[in-house]
Backbone of each chain as nested JSON, in Angstrom:
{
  "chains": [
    {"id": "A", "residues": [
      {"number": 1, "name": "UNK", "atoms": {"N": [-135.675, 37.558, 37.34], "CA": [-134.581, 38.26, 38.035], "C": [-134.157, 39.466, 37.193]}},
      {"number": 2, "name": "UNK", "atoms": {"N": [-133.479, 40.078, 38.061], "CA": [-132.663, 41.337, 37.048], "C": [-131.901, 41.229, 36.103]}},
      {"number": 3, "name": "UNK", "atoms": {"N": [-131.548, 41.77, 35.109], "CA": [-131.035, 41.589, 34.371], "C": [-129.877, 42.504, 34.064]}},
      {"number": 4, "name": "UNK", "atoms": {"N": [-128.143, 41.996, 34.508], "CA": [-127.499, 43.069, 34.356], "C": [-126.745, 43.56, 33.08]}},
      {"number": 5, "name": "UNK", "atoms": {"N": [-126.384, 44.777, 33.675], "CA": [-126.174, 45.687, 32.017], "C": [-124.349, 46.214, 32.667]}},
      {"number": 6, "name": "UNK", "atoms": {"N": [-123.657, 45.429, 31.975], "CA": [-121.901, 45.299, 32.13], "C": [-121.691, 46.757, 32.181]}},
      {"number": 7, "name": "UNK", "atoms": {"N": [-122.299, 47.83, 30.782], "CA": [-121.727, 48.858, 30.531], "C": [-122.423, 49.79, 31.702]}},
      {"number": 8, "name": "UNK", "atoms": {"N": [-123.595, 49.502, 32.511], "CA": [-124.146, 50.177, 33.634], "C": [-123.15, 49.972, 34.406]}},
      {"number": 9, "name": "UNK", "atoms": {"N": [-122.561, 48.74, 35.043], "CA": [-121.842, 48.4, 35.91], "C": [-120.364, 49.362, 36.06]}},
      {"number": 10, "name": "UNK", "atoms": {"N": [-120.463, 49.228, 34.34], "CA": [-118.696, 50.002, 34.498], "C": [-118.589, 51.359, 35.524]}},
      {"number": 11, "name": "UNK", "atoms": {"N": [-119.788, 51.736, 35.537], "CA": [-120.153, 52.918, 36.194], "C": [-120.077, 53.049, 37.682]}},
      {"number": 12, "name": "UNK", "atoms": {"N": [-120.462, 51.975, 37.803], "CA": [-120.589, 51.796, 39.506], "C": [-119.604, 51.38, 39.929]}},
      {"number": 13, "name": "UNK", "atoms": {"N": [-118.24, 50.854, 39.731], "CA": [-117.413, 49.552, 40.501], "C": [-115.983, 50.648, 41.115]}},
      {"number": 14, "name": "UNK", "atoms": {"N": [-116.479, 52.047, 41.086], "CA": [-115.216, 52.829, 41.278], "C": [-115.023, 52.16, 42.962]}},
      {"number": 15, "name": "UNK", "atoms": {"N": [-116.055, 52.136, 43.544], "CA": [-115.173, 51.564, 44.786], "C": [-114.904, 50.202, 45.19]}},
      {"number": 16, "name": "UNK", "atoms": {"N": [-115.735, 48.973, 44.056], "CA": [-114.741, 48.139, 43.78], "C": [-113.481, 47.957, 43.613]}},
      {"number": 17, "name": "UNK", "atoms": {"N": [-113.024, 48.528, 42.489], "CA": [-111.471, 48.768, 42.162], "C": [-110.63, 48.873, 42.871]}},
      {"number": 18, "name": "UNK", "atoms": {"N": [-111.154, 49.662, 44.39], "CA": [-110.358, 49.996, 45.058], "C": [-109.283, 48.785, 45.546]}},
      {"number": 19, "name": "UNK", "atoms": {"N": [-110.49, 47.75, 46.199], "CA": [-109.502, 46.653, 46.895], "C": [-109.613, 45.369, 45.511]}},
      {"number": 20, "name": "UNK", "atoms": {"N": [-110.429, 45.177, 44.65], "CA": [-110.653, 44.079, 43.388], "C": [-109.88, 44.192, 42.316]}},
      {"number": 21, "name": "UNK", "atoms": {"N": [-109.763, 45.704, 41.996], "CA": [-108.743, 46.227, 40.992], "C": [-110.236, 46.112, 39.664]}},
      {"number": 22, "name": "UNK", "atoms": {"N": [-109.719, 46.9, 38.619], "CA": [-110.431, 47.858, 37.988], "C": [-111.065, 47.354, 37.138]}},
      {"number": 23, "name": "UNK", "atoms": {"N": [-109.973, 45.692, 36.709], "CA": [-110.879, 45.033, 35.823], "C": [-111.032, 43.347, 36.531]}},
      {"number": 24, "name": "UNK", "atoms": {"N": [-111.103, 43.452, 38.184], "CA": [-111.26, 42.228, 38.879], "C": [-110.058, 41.379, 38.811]}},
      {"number": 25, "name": "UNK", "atoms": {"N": [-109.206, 41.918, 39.027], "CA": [-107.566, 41.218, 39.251], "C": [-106.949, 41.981, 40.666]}},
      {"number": 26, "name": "UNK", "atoms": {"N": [-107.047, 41.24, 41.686], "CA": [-107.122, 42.178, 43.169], "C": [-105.185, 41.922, 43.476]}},
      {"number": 27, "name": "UNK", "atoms": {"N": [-104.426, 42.955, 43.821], "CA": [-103.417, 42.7, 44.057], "C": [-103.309, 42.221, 45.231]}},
      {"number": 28, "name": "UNK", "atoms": {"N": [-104.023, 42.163, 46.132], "CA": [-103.707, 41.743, 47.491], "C": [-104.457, 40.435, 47.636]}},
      {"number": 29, "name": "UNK", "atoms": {"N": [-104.031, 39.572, 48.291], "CA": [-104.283, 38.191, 48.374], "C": [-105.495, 37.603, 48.914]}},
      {"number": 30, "name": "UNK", "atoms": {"N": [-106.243, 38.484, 49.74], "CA": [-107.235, 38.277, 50.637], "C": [-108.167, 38.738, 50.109]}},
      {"number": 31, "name": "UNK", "atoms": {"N": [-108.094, 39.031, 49.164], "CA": [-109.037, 40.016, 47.849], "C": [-109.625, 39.153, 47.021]}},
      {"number": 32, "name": "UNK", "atoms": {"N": [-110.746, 38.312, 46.429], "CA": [-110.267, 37.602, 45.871], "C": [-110.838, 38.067, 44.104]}},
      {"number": 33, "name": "UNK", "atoms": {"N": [-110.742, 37.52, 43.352], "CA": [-109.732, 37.834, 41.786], "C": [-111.734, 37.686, 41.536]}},
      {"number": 34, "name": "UNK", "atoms": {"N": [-112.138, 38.69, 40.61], "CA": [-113.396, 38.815, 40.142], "C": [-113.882, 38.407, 39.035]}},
      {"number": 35, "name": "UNK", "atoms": {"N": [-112.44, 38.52, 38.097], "CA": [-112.7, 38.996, 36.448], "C": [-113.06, 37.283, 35.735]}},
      {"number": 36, "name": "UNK", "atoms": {"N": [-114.127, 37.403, 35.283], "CA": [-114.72, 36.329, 34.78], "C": [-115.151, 35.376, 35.558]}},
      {"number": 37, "name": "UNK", "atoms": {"N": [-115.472, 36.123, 36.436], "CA": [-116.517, 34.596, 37.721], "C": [-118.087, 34.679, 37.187]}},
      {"number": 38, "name": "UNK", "atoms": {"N": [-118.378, 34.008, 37.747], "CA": [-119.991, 33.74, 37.032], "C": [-120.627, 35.018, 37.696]}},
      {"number": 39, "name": "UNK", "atoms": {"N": [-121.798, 35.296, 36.913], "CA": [-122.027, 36.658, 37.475], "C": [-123.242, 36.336, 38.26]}},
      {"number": 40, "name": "UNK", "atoms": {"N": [-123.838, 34.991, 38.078], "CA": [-124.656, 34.474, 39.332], "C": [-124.296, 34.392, 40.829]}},
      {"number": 41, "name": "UNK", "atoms": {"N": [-123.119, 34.207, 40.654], "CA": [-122.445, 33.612, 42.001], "C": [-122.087, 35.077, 42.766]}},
      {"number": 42, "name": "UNK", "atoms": {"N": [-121.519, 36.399, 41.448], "CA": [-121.338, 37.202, 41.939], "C": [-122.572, 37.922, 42.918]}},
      {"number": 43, "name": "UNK", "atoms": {"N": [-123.499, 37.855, 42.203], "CA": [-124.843, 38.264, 42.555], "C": [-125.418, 37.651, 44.148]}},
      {"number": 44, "name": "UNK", "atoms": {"N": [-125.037, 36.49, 43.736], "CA": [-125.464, 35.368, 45.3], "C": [-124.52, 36.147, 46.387]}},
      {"number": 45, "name": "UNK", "atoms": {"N": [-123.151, 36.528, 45.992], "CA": [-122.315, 36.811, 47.115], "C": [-122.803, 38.023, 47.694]}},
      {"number": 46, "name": "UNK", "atoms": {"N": [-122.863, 39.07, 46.718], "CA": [-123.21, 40.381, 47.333], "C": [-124.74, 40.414, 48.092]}},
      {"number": 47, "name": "UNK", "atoms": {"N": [-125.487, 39.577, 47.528], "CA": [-126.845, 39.663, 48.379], "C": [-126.616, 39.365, 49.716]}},
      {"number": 48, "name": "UNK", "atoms": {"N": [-125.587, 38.042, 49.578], "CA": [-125.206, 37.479, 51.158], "C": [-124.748, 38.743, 51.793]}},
      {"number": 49, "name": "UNK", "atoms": {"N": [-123.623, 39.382, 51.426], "CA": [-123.404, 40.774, 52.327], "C": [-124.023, 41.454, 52.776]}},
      {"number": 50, "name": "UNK", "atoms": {"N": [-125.121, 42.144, 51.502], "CA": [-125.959, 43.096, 51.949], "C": [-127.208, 42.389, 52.981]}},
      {"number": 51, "name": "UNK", "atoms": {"N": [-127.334, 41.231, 52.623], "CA": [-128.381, 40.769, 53.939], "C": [-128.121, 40.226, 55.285]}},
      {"number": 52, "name": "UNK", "atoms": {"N": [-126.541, 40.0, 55.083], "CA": [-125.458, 39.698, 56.689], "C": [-125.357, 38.514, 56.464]}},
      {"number": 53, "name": "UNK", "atoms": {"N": [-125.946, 37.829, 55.62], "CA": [-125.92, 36.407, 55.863], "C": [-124.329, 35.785, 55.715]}},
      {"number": 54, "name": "UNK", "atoms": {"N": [-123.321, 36.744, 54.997], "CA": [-121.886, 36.383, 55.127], "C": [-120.98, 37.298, 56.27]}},
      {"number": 55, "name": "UNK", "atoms": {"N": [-121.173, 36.771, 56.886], "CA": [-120.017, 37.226, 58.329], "C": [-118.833, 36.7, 57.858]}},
      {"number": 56, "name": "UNK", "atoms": {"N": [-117.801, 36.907, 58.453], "CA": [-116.225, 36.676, 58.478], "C": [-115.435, 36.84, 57.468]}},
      {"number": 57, "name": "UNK", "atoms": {"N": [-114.067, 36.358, 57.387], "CA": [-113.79, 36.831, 56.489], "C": [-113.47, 38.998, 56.161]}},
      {"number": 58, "name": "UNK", "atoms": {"N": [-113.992, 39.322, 55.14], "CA": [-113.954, 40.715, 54.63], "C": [-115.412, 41.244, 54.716]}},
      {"number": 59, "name": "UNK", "atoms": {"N": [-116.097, 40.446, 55.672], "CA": [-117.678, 41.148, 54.97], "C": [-117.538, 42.333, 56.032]}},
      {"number": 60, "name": "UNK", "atoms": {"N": [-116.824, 43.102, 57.154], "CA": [-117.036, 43.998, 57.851], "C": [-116.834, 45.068, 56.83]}},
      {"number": 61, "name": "UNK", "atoms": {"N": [-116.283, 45.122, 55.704], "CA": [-115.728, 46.126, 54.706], "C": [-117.061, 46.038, 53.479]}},
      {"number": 62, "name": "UNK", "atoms": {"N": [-117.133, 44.329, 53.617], "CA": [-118.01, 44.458, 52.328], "C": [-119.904, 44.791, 52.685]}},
      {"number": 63, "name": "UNK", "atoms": {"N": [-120.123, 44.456, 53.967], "CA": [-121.404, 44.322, 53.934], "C": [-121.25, 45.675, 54.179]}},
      {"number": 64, "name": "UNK", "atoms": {"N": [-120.899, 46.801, 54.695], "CA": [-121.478, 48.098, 54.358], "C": [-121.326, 48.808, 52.891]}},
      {"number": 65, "name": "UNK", "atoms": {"N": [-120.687, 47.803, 51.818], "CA": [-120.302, 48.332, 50.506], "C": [-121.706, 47.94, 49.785]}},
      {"number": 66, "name": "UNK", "atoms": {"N": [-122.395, 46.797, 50.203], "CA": [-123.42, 46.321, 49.892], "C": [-124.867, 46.833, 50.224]}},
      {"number": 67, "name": "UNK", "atoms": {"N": [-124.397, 47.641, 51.34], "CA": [-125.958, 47.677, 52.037], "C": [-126.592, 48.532, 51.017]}},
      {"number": 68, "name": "UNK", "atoms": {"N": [-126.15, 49.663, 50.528], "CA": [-127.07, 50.535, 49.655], "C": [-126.836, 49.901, 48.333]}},
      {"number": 69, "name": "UNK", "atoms": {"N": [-126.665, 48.86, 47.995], "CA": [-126.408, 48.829, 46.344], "C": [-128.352, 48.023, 45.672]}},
      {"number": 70, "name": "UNK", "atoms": {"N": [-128.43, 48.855, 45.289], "CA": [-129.858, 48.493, 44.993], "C": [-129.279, 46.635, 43.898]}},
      {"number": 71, "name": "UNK", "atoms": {"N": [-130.688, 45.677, 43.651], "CA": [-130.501, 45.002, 42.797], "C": [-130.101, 44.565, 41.127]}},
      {"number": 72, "name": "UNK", "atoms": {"N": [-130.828, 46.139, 40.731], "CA": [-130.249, 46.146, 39.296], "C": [-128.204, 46.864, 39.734]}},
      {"number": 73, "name": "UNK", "atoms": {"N": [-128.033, 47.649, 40.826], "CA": [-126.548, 48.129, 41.003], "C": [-125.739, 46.471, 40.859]}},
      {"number": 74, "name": "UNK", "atoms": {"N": [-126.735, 45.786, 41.936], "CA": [-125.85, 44.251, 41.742], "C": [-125.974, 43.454, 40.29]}},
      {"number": 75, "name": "UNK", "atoms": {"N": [-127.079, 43.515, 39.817], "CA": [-126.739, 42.738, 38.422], "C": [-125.667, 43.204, 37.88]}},
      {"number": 76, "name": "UNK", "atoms": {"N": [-125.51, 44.644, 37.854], "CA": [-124.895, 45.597, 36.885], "C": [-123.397, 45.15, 36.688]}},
      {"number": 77, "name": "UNK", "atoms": {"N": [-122.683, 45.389, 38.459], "CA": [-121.74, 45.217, 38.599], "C": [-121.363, 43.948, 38.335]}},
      {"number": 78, "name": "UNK", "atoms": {"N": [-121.595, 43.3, 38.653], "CA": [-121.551, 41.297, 38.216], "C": [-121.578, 41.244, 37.094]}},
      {"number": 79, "name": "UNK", "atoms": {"N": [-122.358, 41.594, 36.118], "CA": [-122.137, 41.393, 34.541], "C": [-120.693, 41.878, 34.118]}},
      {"number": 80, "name": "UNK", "atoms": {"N": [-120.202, 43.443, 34.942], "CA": [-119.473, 44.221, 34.484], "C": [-118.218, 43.065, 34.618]}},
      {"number": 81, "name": "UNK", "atoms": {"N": [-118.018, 42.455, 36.312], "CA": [-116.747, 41.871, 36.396], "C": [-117.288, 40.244, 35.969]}},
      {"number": 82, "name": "UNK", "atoms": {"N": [-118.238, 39.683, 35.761], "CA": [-118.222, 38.325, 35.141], "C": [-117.524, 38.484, 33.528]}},
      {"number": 83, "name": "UNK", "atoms": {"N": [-117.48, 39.733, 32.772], "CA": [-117.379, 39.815, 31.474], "C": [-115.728, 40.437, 31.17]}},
      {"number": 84, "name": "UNK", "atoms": {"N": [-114.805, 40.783, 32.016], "CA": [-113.875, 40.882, 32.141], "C": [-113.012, 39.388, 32.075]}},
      {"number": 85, "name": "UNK", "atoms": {"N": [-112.037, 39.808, 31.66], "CA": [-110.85, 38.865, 31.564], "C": [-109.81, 38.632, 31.99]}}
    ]},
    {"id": "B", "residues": [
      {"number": 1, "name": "UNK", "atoms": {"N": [-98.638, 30.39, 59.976], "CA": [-99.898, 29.636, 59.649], "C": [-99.678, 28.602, 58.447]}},
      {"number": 2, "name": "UNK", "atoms": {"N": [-100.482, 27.426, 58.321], "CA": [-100.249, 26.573, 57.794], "C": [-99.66, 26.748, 56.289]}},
      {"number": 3, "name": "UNK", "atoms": {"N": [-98.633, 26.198, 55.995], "CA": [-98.599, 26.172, 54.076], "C": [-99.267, 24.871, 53.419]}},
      {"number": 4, "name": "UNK", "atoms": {"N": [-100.118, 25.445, 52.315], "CA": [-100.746, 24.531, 51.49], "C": [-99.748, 23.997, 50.622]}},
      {"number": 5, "name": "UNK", "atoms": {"N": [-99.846, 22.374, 50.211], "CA": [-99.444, 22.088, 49.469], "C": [-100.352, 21.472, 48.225]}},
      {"number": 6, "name": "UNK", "atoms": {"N": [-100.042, 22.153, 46.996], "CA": [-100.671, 21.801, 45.925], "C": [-101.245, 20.559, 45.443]}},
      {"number": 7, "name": "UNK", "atoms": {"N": [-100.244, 19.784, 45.51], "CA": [-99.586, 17.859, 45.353], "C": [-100.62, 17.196, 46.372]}},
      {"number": 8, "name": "UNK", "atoms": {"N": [-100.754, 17.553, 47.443], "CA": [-101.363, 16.818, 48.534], "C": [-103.16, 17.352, 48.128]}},
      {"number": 9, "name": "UNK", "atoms": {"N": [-103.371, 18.496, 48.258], "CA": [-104.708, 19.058, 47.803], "C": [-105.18, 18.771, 46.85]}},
      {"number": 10, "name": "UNK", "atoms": {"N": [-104.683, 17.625, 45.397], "CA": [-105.164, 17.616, 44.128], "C": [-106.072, 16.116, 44.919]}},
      {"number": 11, "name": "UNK", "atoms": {"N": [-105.394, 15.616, 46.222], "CA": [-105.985, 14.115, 46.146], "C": [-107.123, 14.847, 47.205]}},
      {"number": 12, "name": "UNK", "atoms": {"N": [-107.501, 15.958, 47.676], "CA": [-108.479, 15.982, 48.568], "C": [-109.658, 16.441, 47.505]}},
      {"number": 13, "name": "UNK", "atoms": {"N": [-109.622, 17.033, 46.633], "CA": [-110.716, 17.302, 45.92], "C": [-111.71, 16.953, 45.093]}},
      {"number": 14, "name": "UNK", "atoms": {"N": [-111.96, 15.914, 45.687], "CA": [-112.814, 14.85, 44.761], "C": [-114.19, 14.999, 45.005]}},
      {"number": 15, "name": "UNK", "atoms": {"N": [-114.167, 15.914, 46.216], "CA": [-115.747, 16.455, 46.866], "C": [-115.826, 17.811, 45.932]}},
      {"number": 16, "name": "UNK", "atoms": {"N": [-114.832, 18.499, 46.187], "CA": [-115.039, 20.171, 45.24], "C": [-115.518, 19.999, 43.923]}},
      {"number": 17, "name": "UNK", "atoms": {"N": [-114.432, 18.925, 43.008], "CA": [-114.816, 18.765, 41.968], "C": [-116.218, 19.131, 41.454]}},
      {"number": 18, "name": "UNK", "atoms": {"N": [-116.806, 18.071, 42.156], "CA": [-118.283, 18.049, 41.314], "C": [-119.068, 19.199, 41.037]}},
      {"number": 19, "name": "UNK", "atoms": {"N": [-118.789, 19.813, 41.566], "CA": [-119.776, 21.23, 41.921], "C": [-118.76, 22.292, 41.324]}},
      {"number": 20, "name": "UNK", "atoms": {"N": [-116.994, 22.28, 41.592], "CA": [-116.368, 23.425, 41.023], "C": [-115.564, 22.734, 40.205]}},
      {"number": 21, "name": "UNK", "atoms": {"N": [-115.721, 21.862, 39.569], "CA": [-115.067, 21.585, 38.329], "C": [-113.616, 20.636, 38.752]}},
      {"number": 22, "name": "UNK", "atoms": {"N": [-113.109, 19.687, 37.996], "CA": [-111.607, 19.202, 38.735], "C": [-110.459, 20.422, 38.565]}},
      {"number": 23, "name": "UNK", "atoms": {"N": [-110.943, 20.808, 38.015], "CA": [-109.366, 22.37, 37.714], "C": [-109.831, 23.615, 37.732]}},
      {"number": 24, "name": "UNK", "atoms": {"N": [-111.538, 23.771, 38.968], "CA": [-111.744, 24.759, 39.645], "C": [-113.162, 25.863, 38.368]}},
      {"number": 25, "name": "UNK", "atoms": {"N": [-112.854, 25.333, 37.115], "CA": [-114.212, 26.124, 36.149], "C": [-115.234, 24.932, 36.477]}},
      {"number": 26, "name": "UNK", "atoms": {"N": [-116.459, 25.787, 36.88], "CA": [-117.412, 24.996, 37.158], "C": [-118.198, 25.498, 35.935]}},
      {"number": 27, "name": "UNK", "atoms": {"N": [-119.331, 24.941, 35.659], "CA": [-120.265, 24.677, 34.586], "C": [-121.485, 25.26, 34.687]}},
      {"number": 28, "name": "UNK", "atoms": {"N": [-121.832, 25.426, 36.748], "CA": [-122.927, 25.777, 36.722], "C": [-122.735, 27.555, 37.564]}},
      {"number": 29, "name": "UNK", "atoms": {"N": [-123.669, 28.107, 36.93], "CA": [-122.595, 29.657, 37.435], "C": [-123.581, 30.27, 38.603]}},
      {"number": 30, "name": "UNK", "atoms": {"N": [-124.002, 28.87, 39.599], "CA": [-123.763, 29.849, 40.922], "C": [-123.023, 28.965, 41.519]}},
      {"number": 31, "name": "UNK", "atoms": {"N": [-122.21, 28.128, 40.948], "CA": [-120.819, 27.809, 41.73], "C": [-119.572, 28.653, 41.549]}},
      {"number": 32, "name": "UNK", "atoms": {"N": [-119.17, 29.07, 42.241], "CA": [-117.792, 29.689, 41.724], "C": [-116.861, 29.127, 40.932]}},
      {"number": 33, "name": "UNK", "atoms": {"N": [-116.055, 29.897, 39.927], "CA": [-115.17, 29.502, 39.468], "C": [-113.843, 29.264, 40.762]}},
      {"number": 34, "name": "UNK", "atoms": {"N": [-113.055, 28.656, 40.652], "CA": [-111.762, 28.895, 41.971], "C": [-110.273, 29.116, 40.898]}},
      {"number": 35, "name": "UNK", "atoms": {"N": [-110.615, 28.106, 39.69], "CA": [-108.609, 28.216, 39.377], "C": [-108.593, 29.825, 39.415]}},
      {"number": 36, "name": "UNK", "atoms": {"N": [-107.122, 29.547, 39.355], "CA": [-106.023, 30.704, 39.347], "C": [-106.603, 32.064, 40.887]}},
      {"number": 37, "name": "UNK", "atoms": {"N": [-107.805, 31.484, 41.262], "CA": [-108.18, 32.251, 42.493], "C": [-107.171, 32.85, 44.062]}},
      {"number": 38, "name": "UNK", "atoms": {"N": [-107.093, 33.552, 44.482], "CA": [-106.213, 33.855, 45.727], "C": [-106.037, 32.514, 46.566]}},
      {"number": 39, "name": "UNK", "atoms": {"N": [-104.993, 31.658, 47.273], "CA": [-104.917, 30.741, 48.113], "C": [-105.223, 31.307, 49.459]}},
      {"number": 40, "name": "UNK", "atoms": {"N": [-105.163, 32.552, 49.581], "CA": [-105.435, 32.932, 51.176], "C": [-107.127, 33.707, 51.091]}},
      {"number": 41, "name": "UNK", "atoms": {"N": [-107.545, 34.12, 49.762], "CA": [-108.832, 34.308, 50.182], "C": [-109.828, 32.893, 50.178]}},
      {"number": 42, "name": "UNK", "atoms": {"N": [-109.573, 31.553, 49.443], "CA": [-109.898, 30.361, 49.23], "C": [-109.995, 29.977, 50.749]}},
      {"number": 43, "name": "UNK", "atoms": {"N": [-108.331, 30.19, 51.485], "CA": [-108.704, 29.628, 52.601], "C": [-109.738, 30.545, 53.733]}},
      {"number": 44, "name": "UNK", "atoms": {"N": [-109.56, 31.549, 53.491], "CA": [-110.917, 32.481, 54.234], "C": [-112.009, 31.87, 53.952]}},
      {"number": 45, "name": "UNK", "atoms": {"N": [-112.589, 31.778, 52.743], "CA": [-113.816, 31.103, 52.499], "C": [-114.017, 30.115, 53.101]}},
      {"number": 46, "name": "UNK", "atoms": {"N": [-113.157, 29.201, 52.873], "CA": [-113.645, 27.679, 53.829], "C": [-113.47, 27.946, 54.767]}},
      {"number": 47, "name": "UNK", "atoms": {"N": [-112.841, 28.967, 55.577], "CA": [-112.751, 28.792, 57.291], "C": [-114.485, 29.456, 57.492]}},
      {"number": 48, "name": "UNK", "atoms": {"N": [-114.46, 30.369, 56.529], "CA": [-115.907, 31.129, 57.36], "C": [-117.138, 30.526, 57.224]}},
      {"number": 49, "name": "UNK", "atoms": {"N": [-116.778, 28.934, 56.043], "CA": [-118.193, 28.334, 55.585], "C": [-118.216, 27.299, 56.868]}},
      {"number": 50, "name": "UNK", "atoms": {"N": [-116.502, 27.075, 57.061], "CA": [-116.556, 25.848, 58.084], "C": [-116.632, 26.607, 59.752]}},
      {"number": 51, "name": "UNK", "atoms": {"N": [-116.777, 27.426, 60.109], "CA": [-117.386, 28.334, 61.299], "C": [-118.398, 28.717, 61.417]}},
      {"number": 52, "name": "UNK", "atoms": {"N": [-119.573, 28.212, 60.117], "CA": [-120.593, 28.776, 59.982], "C": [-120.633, 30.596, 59.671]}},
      {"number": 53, "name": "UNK", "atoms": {"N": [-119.849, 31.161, 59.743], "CA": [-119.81, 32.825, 59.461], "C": [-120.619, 33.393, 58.615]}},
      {"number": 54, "name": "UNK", "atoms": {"N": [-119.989, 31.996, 57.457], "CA": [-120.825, 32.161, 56.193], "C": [-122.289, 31.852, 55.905]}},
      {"number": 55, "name": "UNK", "atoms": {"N": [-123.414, 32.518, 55.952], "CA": [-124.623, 31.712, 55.691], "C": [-124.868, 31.972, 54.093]}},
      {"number": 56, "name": "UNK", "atoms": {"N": [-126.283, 31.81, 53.789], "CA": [-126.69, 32.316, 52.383], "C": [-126.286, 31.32, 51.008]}},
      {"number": 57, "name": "UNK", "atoms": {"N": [-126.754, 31.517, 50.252], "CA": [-125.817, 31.252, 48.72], "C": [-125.862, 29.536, 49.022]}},
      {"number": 58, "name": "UNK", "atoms": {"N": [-124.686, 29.173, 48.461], "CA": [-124.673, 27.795, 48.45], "C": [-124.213, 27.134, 49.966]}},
      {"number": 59, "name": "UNK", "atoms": {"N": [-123.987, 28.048, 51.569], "CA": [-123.551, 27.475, 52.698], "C": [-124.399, 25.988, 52.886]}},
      {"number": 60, "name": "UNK", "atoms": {"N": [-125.49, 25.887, 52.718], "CA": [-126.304, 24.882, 52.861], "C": [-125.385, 23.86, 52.488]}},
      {"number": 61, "name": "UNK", "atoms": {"N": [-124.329, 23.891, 51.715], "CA": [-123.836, 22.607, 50.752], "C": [-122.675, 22.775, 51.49]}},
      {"number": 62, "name": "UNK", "atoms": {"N": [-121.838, 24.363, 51.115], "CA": [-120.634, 24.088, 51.305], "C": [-120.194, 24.087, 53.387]}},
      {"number": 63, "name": "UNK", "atoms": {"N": [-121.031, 24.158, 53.835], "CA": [-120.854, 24.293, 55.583], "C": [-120.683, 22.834, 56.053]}},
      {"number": 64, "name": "UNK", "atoms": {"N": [-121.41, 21.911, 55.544], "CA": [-120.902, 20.174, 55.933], "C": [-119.867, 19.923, 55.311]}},
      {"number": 65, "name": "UNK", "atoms": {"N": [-119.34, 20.412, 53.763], "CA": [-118.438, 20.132, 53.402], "C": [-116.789, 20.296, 54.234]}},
      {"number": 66, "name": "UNK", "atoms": {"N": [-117.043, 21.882, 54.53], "CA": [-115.947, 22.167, 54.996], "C": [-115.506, 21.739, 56.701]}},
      {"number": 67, "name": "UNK", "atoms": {"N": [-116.93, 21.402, 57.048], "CA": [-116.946, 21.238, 58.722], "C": [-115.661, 19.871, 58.925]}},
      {"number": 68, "name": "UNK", "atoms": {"N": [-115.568, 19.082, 58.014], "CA": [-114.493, 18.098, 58.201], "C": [-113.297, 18.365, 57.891]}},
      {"number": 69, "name": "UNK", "atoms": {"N": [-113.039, 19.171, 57.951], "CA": [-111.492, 20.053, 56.878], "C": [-110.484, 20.233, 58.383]}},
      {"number": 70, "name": "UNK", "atoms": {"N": [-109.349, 19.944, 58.063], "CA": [-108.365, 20.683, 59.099], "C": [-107.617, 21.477, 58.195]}},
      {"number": 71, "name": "UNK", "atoms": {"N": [-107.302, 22.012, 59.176], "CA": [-106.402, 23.569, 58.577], "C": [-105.605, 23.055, 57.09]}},
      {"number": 72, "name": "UNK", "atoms": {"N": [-105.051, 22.041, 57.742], "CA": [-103.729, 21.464, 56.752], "C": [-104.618, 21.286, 55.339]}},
      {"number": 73, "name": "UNK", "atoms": {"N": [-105.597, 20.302, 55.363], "CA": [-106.535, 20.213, 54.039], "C": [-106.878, 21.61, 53.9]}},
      {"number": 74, "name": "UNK", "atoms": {"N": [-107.184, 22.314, 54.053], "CA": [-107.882, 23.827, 53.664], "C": [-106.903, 24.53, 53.013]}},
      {"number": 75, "name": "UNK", "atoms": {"N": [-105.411, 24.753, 53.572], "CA": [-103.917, 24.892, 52.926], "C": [-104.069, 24.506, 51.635]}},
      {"number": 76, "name": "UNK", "atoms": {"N": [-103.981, 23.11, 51.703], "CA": [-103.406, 22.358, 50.412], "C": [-105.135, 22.211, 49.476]}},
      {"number": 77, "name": "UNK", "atoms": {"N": [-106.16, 22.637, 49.748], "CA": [-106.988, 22.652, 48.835], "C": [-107.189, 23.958, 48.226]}},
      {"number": 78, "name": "UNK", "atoms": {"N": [-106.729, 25.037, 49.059], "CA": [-106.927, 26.076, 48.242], "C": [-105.24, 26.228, 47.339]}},
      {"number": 79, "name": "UNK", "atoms": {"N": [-104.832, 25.415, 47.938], "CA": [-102.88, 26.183, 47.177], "C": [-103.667, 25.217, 45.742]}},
      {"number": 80, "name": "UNK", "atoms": {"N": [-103.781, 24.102, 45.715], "CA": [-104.629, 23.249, 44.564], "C": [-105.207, 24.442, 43.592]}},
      {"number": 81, "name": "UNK", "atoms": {"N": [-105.911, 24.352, 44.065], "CA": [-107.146, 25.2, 42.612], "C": [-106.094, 27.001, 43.067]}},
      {"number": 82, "name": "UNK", "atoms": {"N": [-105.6, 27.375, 43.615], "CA": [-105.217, 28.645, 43.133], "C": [-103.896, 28.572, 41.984]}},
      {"number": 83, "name": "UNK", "atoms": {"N": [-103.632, 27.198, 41.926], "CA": [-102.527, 26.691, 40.835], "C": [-103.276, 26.555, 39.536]}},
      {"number": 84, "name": "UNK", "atoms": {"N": [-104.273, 26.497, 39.631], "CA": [-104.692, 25.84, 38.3], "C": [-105.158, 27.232, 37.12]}},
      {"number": 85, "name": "UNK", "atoms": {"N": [-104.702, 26.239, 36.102], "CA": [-105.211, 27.505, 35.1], "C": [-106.594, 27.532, 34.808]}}
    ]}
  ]
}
C-alpha cells in the first residue's frame, strides 16, 4: 500500500479544515473530530467516498472532495490528521 | 429528535466494544477510534450503516450490527463513547 507522508498531507488538507478544522477538531457536530484516528480507517473512509460506496450522511459534500484525490493525496492526508492531537 | 443517554448506552455496548474498544480506542486501526467523537456524527454513522447508505470499509460487520438498533439505542450509544475520554 501507500505509504503516507504527514508533512505532504499538511499541504493538501486546506479544504479539509474547512468543515474538520485545521488540526482535525471540527466545530460543528456533524463533522466528525479527525485528529488522531487511525490513519487506516482514515484511508478506508475516503476510498469509500471516492468510490460511492458511502452514501448518506455528508458524503454529498465529501464524495466530490474525494473524487480527484489521488491515493498517495489519501495516505498523505490521513497520516497528516492520524498524527495530530 | 431522540436524546442519548450516556448511563443507558454504557450497557448497550458490549457488541462495539470488541472491535472499538470499551471506552471507544480500538487497537486495531481500521476500526475507528469513537471516544470523545461527535454524538450526532456517531449517530449519522449508524443510521447510514443501519440503512445500508453506507457500503465499503468495515459495513460488512458494522450493517448487521446496527440493523437491530432503534433510534433510542443509537442516542444513547453514541452520547456513550462521545463521553469518553
Amino acid at each position: 500500500a501507500t505509504t503516507g507522508d504527514a508533512k505532504a498531507g499538511a499541504k493538501k488538507v486546506a479544504m479539509c479544515a474547512a468543515c474538520h478544522g485545521a488540526t482535525g477538531h471540527s466545530a460543528i457536530n456533524i463533522y466528525p473530530n479527525l485528529a488522531g484516528q487511525h490513519a487506516n480507517y482514515l484511508e478506508s473512509a475516503l476510498k469509500a467516498y471516492r468510490s460511492g460506496e458511502r452514501a448518506g450522511g455528508m458524503s454529498a459534500m465529501m464524495t466530490p472532495q474525494a473524487a480527484n484525490l489521488s491515493d498517495q493525496d489519501i495516505a498523505d492526508i490521513a497520516a497528516y490528521f492520524s498524527t495530530q492531537k
